[in-house]
N, C-alpha and C positions, 0 to 999 in steps of 0.2 A: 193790603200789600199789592204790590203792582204785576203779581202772576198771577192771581186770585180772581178770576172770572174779570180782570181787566179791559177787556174789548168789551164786555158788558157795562160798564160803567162809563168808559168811556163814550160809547153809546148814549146813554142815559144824561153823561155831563150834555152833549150836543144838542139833546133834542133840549135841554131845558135851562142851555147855555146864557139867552137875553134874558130868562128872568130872575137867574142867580145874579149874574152880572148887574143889571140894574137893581134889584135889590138890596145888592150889598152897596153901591154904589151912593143907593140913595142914604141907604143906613149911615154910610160915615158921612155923610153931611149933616148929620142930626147927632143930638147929644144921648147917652144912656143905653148904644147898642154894643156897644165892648164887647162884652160877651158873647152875644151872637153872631157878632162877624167873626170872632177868636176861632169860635166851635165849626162854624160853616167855611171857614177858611180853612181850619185842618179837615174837614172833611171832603173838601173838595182840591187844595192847590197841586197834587200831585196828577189829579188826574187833570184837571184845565191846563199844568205844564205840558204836558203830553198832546194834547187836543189841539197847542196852538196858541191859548191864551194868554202869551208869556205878558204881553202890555197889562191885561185885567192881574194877571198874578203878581207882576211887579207894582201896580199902584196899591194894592190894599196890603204887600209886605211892606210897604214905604207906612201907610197911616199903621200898621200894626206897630212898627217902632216906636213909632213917635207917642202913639197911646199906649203902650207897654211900658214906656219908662214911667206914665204918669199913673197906671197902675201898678209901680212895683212889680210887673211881672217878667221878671228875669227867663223864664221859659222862651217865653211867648219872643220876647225879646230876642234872643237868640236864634231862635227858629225865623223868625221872618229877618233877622240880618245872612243869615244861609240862604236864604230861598233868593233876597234879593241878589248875594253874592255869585248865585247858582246862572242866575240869566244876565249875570255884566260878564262872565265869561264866557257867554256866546256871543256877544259882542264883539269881542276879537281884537279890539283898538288897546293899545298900551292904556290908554286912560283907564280903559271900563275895568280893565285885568287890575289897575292897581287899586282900583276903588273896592273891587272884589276884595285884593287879599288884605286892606284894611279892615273892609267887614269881616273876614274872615278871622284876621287876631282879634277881633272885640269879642268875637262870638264864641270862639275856641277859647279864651280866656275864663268865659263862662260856664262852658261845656266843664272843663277841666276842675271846677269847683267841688268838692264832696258832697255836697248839699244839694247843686246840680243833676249831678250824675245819677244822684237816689233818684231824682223826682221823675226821672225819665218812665216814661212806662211802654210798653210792649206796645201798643196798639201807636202809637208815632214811629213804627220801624219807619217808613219810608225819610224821615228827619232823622233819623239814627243813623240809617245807610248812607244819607248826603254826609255826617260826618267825616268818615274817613277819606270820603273819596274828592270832597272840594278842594285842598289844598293839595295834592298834587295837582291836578286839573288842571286850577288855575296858575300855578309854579311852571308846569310843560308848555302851557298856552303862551304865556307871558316868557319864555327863555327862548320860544320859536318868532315871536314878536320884536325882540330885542336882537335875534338872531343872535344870542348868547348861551352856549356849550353848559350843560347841566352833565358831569358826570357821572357815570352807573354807578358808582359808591354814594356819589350825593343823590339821586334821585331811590335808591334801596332806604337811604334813610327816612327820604319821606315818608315811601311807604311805613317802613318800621314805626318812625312817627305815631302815624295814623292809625295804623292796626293796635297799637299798643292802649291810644286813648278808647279805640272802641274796646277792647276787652277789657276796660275797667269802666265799664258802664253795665249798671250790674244787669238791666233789661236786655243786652246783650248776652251776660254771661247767661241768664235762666230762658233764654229763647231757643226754639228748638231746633235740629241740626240745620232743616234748610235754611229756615229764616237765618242764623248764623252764617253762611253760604250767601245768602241773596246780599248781605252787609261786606260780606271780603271778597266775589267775586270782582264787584268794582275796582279794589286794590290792582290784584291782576292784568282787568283790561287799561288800565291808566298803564299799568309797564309794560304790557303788549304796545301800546300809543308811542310810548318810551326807545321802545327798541324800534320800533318802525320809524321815527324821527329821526333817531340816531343811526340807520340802514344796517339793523343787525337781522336783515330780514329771516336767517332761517332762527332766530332763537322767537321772535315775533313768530312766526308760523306755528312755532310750538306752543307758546302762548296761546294762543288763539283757537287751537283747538284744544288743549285742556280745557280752555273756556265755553266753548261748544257744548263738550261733555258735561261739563259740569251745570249749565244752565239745561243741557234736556234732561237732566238730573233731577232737577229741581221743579221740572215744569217753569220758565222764565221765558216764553216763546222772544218775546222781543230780543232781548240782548244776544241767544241764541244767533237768533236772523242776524243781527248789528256782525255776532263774532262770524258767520257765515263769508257775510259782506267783505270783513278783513279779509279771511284766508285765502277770496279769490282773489282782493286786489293783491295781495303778496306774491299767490300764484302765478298771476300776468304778469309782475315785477320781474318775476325768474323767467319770464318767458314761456310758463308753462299755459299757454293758452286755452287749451281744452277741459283741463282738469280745472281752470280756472270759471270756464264756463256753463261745467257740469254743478261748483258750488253755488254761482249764482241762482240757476234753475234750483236750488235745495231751499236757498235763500228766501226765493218769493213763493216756495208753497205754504198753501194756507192755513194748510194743519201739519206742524213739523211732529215726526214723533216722537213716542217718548218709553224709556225703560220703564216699565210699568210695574215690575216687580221693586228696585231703587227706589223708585216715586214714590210708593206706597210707603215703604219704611222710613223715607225720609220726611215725610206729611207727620207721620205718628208720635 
């Protein structure tokens, strides 16, 4: 999981970045390594997304498809049409956002299966968590690119959407409160994104620090900083300058704290 001694790994991905990469590299150009690019690719794409390596992550989700289908592996298959659809919507351009949210019904078609949904298991949270939270993403990305009006009844429904498929993914339902948490804060920060689009900036302000709380809740130093980041720029939006420059300075330190009694009970 991606608050779990995270800067350590990601550490770890860095120093031994070229010879995963070329490894894996050379494996799919030979026949019979399926398998262990499959294993090495979930153990490694979320933190190499994070590091930087979105080019290395989007070629081996591009060969994971295309050998997944020739393995019948509908999992595998899915999870690398997410991950690709995850980095076409950093891309920004109407093409990449619509190529996204194709992969995104092929894959959510999948997801949404019975058979599916069993197979999912607890230690792929961070493919569980992209669940809910890709298609809004790519819906906000893609209606700011079009410059086309998404209204707060139709963007609640996304969410709704979304939240509803992850609760019916039973490794969601039996994960523990925070993990639960780390999978719906997402939801949230897309409607915080939502309302700041739309310049509903004091209901965003709200947003964004329940979101605060709740990731130093949970220990999630990143997204904490990310919701940090929002409440100043909303703050200097109002013109509150100061207060806006005090949250930055919260923003970049290096060790943000944390409720330690909360934390505790929510680990357990």
């Amino acid at each position: 999981m991606d608050f779990d001694h995270f800067d350590l790994r990601m550490r770890c991905f860095e120093i031994n970045e070229n010879v995963i990469i070329s490894t894996l590299e050379q494996a799919m150009q030979e026949d019979g390594y399926y398998s262990q690019i499959k294993v090495i690719y979930q153990n490694v794409q979320n933190v190499a997304y994070h590091c930087g390596a979105t080019q290395f992550v989007d070629r081996v989700s591009r060969w994971l498809r295309q050998q997944s289908k020739e393995h019948n592996d509908r999992q595998m298959y899915a999870e690398a049409s997410m991950a690709q659809a995850w980095i076409l919507t950093n891309q920004g351009t109407r093409e990449s956002l619509l190529q996204a949210r194709e992969l995104f019904a092929e894959s959510s078609g999948i997801i949404q299966e019975p058979d599916f949904r069993d197979s999912i298991i607890p230690d792929r949270m961070p493919v569980l968590a992209m669940i809910p939270e890709l298609n809004p993403r790519l819906e906000l990305r893609l209606s700011k690119q079009e410059a086309r009006l998404i209204t707060r009844d139709e963007f609640r429904q996304l969410i709704d959407e979304s939240r509803s498929v992850l609760e019916s993914i039973p490794a969601f339902q039996s994960a523990s409160p925070r993990l639960q948490r780390r999978c719906t804060i997402p939801l949230a920060y897309q409607y915080g994104l939502y309302l700041h689009q739309t310049r509903f900036y004091e209901e965003a302000l709200a947003v964004f620090r329940e979101i605060r709380w709740e990731t130093n809740l949970i220990g999630w130093i990143r997204v904490e900083q990310a919701a940090i980041s929002w409440i100043a720029t909303l703050l200097r939006e109002q013109g509150k300058e100061e207060e806006s420059r005090e949250m930055i300075e919260k923003a970049e330190a290096p060790f943000l704290p944390k409720r330690q009694v909360w934390y505790q009970v929510l680990r357990s």
